[in-house]
N, C-alpha and C positions, 0 to 999 in steps of 0.2 A: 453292798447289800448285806441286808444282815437277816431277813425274812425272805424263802422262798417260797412261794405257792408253788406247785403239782397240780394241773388241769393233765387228767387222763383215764385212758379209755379203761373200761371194768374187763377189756381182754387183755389187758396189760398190767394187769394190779400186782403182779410178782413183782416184774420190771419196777414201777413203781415205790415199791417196798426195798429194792437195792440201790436204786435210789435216792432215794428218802434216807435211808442209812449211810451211806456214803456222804451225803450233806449234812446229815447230823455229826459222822465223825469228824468230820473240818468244822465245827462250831454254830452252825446255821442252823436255826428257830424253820421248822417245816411245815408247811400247812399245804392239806392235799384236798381233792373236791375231784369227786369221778362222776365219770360223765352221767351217771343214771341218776344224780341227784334229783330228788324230790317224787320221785318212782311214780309218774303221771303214766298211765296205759295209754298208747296208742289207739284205741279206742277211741279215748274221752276226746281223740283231736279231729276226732274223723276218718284217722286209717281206717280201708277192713280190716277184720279179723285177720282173714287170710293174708295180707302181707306181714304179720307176726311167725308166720308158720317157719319164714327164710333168715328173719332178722330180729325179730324176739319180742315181749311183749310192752316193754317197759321204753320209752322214747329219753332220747339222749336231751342235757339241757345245756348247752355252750354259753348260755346268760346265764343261769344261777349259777354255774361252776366260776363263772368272772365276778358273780355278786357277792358269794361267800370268799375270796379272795381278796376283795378287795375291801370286804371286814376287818378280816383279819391284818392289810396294814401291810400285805406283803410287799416288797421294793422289787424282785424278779421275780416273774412268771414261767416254768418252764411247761409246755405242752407234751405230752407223750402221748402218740396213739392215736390222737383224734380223727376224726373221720375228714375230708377236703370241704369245706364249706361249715363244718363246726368249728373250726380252727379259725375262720374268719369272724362268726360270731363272736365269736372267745374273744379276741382279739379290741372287738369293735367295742365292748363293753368293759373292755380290763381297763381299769385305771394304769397300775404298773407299768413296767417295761416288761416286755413279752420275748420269748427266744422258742423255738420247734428245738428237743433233742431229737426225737425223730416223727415221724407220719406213721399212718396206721399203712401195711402193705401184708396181709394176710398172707397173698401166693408166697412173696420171695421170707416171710417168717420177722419182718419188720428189720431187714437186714443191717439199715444204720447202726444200729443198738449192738449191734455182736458185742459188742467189748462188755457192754452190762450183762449178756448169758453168761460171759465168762470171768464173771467177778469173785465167782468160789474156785478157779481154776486157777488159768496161767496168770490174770491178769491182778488177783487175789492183793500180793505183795505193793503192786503197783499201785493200785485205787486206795489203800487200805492204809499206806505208810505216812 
């Protein structure tokens, strides 16, 4: 692989961004697409309003984050964060090969990932060398 796409959620765009940097420093061409692409209002789909109030205004797109990706020519696909049933859109429309780094898990803090919180830390040397 020499092209990666980044399909991931806009509550993980940090994550993302260390990421993304980490694969550029090993030589990899990075191409990213977050989930709010193309900023369609929940609204326009028929939500109420009021279900905006818990989960926000702007509806997620797991097909256009797979269709701008698969513009771009990318050979792996990694997913971060997506919500359980956006991941399988993603999936179903990605030309690529696809791989999860990890699931979106709000309670436990997206706990697979620890090792990417700790990439300006302990694990700095390690990712970075």
């Amino acid at each position: 692989a020499k092209r990666i796409g980044i399909a991931f959620c806009g509550g993980v765009k940090e994550e993302a961004k260390i990421v993304t940097k980490y694969f550029r420093h090993h030589g990899f061409e990075v191409y990213g697409a977050c989930c709010k692409v193309g900023s369609v209002p929940k609204t326009e789909m028929g939500i109420p309003a009021v279900c905006s109030e818990t989960t926000g205004k702007i509806a997620c797109n797991p097909i256009m984050q797979a269709k701008i990706l698969n513009k771009a020519g990318t050979d792996l696909n990694v997913l971060m964060g997506l919500c359980v049933g956006h991941d399988s859109l993603y999936y179903k429309y990605c030309d690529g090969l696809c791989t999860t780094l990890f699931t979106k898990d709000r309670v436990l803090g997206h706990n697979a990932a620890s090792v990417i919180y700790q990439a300006n830390g302990y694990y700095k040397k390690k990712l970075f060398d």
